[in-house]
C-alpha positions as a printed Julia matrix, in Angstrom:
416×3 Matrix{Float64}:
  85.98  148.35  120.67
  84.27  149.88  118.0
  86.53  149.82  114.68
  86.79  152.83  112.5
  85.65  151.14  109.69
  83.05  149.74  110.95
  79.53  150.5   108.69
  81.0   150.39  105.51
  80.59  147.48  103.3
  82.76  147.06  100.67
  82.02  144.77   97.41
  85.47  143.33   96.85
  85.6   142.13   92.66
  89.27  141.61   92.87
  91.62  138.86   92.58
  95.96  137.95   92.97
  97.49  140.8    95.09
  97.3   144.22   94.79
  93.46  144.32   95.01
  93.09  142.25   97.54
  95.63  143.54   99.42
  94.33  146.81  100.07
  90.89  145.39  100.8
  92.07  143.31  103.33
  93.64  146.2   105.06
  90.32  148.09  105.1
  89.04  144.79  106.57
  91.26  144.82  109.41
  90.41  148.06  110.11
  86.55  147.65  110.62
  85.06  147.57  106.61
  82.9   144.69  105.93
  84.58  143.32  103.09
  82.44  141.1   100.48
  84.58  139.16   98.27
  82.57  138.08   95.26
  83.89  134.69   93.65
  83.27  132.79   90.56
  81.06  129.36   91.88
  83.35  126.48   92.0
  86.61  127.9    91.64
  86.65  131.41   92.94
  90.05  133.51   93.69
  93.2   132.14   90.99
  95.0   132.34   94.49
  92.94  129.48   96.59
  94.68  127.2    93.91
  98.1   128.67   93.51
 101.27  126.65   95.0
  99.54  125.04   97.01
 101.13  122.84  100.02
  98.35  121.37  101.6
  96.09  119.55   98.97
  92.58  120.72   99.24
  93.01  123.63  100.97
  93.73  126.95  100.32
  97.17  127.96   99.32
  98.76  130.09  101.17
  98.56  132.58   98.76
  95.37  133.23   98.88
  94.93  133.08  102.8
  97.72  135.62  103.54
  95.91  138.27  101.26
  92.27  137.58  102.03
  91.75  137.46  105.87
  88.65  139.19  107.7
  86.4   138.66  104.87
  83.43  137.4   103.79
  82.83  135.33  100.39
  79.91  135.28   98.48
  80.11  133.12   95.46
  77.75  134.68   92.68
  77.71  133.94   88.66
  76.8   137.54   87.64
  76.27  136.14   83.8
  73.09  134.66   85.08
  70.41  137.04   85.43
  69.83  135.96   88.93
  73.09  137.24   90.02
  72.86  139.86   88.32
  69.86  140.99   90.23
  71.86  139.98   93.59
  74.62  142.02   92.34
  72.51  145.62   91.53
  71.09  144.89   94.79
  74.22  144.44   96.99
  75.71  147.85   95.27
  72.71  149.54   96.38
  73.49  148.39  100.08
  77.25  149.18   99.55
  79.55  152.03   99.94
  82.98  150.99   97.7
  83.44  148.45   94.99
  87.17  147.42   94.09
  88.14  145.7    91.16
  91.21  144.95   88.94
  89.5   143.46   86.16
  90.98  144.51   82.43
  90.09  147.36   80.67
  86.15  147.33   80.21
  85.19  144.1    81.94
  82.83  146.06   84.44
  80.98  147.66   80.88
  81.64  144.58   79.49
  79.05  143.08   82.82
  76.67  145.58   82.55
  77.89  148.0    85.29
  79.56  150.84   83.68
  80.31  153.91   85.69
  76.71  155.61   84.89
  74.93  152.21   85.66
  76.91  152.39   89.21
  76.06  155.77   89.79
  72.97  155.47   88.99
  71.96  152.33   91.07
  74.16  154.08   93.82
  75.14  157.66   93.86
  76.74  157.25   96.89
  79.16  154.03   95.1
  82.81  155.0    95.26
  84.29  152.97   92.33
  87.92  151.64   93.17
  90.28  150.43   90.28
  93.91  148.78   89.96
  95.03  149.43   86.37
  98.46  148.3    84.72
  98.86  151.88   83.51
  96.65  155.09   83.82
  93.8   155.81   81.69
  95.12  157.28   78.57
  98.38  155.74   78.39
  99.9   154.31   75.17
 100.32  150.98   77.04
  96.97  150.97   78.83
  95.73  148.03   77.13
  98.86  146.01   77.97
  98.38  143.2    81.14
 100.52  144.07   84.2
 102.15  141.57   86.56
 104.47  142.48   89.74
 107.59  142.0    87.29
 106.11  144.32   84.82
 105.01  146.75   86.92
 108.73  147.14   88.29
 110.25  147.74   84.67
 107.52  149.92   83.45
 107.72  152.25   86.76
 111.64  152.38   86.84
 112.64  150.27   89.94
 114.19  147.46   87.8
 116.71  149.85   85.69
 117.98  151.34   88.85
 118.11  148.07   90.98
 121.43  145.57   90.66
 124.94  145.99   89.64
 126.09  148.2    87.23
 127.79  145.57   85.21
 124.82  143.51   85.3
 121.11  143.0    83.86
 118.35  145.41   85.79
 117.28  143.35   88.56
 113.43  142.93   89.65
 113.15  143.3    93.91
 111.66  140.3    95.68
 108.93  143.16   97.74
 106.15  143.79   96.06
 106.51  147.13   94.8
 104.0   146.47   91.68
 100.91  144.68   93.94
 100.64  145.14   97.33
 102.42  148.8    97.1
  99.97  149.97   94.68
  97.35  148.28   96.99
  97.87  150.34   99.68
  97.81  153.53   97.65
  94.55  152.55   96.48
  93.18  152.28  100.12
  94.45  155.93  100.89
  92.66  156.55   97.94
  89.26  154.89   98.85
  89.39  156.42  102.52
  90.12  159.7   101.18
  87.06  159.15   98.97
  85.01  158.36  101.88
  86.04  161.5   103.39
  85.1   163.49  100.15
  81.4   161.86  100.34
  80.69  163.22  103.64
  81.91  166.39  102.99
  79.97  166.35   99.18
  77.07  163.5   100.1
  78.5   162.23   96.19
  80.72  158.62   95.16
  82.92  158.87   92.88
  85.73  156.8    90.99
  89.33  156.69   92.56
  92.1   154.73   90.39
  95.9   153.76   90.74
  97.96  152.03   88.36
 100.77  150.03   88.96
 102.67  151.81   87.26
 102.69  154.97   88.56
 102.91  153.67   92.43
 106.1   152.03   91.26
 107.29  155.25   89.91
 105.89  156.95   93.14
 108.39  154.72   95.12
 111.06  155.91   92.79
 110.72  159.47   92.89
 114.83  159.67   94.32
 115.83  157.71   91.24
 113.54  160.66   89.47
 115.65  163.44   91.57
 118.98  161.59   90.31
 118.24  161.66   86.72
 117.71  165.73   86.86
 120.43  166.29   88.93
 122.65  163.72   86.09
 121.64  165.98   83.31
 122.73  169.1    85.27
 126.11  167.95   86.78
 126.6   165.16   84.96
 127.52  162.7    87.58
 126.27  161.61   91.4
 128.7   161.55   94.05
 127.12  159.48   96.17
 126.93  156.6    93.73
 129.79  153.96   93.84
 131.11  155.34   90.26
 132.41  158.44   91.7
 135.07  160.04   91.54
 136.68  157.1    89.35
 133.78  155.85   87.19
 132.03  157.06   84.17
 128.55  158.14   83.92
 125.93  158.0    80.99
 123.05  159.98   80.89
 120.15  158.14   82.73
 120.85  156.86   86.33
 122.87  154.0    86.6
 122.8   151.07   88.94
 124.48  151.51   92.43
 124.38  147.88   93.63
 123.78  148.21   97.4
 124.6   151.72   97.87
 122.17  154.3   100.06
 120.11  156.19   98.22
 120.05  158.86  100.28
 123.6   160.41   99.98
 124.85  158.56  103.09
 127.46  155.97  101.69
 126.14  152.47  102.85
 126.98  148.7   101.48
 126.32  145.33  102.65
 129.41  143.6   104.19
 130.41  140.22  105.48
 130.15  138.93  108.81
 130.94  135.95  110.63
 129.95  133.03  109.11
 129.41  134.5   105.45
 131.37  131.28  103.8
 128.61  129.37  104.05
 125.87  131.32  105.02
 124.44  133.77  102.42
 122.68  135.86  104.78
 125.87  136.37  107.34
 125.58  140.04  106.7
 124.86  143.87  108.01
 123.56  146.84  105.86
 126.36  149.55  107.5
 125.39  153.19  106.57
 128.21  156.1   107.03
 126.63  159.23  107.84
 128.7   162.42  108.2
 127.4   163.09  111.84
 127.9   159.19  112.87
 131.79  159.55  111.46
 133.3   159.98  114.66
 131.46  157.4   116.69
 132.05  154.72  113.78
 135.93  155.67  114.18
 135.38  154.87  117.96
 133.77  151.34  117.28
 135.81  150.52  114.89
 138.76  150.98  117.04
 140.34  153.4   114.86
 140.21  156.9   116.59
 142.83  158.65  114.09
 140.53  159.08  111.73
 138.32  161.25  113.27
 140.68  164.21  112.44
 142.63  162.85  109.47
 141.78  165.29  106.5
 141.46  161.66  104.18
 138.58  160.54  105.91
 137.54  163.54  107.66
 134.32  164.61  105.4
 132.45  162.96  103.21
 133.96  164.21  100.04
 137.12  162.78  101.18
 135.92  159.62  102.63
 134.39  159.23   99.06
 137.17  158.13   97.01
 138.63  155.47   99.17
 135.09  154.25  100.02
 135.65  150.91   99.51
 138.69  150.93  101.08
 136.48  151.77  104.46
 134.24  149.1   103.98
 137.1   146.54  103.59
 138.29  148.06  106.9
 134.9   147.38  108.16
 134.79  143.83  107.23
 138.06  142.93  108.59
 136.33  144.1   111.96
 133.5   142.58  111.77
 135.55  139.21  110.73
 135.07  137.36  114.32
 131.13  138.91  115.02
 127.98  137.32  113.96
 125.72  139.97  112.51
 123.87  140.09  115.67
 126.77  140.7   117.7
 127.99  142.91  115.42
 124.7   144.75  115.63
 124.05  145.22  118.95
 127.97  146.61  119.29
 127.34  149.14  116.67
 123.81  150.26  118.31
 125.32  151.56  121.13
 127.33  154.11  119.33
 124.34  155.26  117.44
 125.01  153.84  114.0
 122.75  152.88  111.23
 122.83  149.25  110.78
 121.02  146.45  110.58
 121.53  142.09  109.7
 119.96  141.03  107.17
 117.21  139.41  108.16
 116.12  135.95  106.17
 112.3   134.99  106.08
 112.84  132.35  108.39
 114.31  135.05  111.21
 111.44  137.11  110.73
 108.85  134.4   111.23
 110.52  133.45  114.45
 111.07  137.24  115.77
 109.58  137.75  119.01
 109.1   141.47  118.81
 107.31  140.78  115.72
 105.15  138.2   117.07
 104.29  140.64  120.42
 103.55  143.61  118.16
 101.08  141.93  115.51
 103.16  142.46  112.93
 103.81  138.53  112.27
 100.55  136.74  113.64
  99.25  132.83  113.59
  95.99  132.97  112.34
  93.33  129.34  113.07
  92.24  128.0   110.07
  89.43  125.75  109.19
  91.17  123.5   106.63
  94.66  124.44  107.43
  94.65  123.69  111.11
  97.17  127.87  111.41
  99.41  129.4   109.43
 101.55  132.65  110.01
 101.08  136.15  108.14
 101.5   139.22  108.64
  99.27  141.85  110.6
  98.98  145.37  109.8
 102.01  147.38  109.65
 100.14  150.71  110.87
  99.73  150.8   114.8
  97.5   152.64  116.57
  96.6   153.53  119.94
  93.56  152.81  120.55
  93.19  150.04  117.86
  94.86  146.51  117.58
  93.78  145.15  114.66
  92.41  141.72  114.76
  93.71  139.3   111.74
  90.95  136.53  111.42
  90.85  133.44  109.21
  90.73  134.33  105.36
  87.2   132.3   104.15
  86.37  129.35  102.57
  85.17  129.15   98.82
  81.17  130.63   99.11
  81.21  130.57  103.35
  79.27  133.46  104.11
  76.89  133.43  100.89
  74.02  132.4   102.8
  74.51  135.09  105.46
  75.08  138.23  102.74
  71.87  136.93  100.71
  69.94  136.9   103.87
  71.38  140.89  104.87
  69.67  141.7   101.85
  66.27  140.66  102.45
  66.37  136.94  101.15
  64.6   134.58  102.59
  65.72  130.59  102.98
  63.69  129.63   99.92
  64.72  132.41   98.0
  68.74  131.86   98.7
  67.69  127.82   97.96
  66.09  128.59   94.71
  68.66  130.86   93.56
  71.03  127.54   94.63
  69.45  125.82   92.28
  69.58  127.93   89.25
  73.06  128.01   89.84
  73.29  131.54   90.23
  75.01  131.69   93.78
């Protein structure tokens, strides 16, 4: 099957998450992704928590399959040379260096152009260009406070809370690779690159943009009704945190199942929506308050919301969050367990749709990670072994035009 990506090469210059993260998703979608490493230690990642000694942590394989890796020391004029000639072969380079470390190489925007008019220039910046903090260094964590997740996530009488997904990397990842494939799609309309950039920041923010609706409709009104401090709580005048509340004006809240003593994951996310009402009532055994004007809409249900959910709970008692679950599904109402790590490893519907896949690995004998999240179909994405330090440097020198001495004397300068 031939792969939509398939024909364009990508020069991948990044390193940690985000970057590689959306490269790897081009990968799996056809691109022929070069990932360009510092000789002898290459990726941070390959060395992070590692728990298998000399071999690549896991870190580094679950963001870097489908790849190639050339290992090239672009101070050395040598590389350098491999380097202008690879981006004239090339149709996208990523990066997430800091501010001015391409310039700082040699390879500013005019040099790329100019070697490669055709170069689409992809870049994962803290903040935008501009920005009073666009010299400051950006981690996941940072990302979340700067773009407004971590002031709106938690309890409201505790500290802003930082969510374990990574809304700061591998989100703003994949809005750079809509980015660089809508890019593509310019050229061949326009025949011209040109540079496409996301910052962390603002694909936080991006993921935020209810929390942004909440804070004008707080300034109009004053308060939120579908946040747990109404009617009875006060309100200040940015959006507060709702704990585990929907965001979406359907009351929701994580309650206790079976089990929840001494298992910290015995729980369901249960979500009261207005059309759901009656078949909840139904489930929960408690058919008089379909019609009772306390519960009957959701301004009324409001007030005495917690109230429900202890009502809730009390069902759901002498049910595992499974059972629970699949009792609740049949009357049509949104739920779900919450799912640990270990659950979702071991999920066979996972496993049989890619989504979770064991991937062979030279050094590591397999290890599990996840496939692409976007099905097609008439493409199943193939997840293949992330690669070894320098394991296809040979084959990318020889794809452009080197011969076996000339890859063995650039060896020996040290250059590759």
């Amino acid at each position: 099957m031939t792969k939509p990506l398939e024909g364009i090469r990508i020069i991948d210059f990044t390193h940690v998450q985000a970057g590689p993260a959306c490269t790897q998703m081009l990968a799996w979608f056809g691109a022929d992704v070069i990932k360009v490493e510092r000789p002898g230690s290459g990726d941070v990642t390959r060395n992070q928590l590692r728990d298998i000694p000399d071999a690549d942590a896991l870190y580094f394989t679950m963001l870097n399959s489908n790849k190639k890796s050339l290992t090239l020391d672009t101070k050395k004029p040598e590389g350098k040379e491999v380097l202008e000639k690879l981006i004239r072969e090339s149709d996208v380079l990523v990066e997430n260096f800091g501010p001015g470390a391409l310039d700082r190489m040699g390879f500013s925007w005019e040099r790329l152009n100019e070697l490669n008019p055709k170069m689409i220039v992809a870049s994962v910046k803290g903040f935008s260009d501009g920005h009073h903090y666009d010299d400051l260094k950006v981690y996941e964590n940072v990302a979340q406070c700067a773009g407004g997740a971590a002031s709106t996530t938690g309890f409201w009488d505790g500290p802003p809370t930082i969510s374990a997904a990574a809304l700061g990397d591998s989100n703003t990842g994949m809005h750079l690779a809509i980015g660089i494939l809508t890019a593509l799609l310019g050229r061949d309309k326009t025949g011209k690159g040109q540079k496409v950039a996301v910052s962390m920041q603002d694909s936080v923010l991006n993921l935020c943009r209810v929390k942004l609706r909440d804070q004008q409709r707080l300034e109009r009104v004053g308060y939120l009704e579908e946040y747990p401090q109404y009617p009875h709580g006060e309100f200040s005048d940015v959006v507060p945190r709702g704990g585990n509340a929907g965001g979406g004006g359907q009351p929701g809240w994580v309650l206790k199942c079976k089990g929840w003593e001494t298992d910290p994951n015995a729980y369901i996310y249960f979500t009261i929506q207005g059309h759901a009402w009656e078949p909840i009532c139904k489930a929960l055994g408690k058919p008089e308050w379909i019609n009772d004007p306390a519960y009957k809409t959701a301004e009324a249900r409001q007030p005495h919301i917690f109230e429900i959910f202890k009502t809730i709970e009390g069902w759901l008692a002498d049910k595992t969050k499974f059972e629970a679950v699949d009792i609740l599904r049949k009357f049509d109402i949104p739920c779900a367990p919450v799912l640990t790590m270990k659950e979702l490893a071991n999920d066979p519907s996972l496993r049989a749709s890619g989504t979770i896949v064991e991937v062979p690995h030279k050094k590591r004998g397999s290890y599990l990670t996840v496939g692409s999240p976007i099905k097609f179909s008439d493409l199943k994405p193939e997840v293949t072994a992330s690669p070894l330090l320098g394991e296809h440097t040979e084959e990318v020198l020889a794809s452009l035009g080197y011969s076996k001495q000339d890859i063995f004397n650039l060896r020996e300068m040290k250059a590759v």
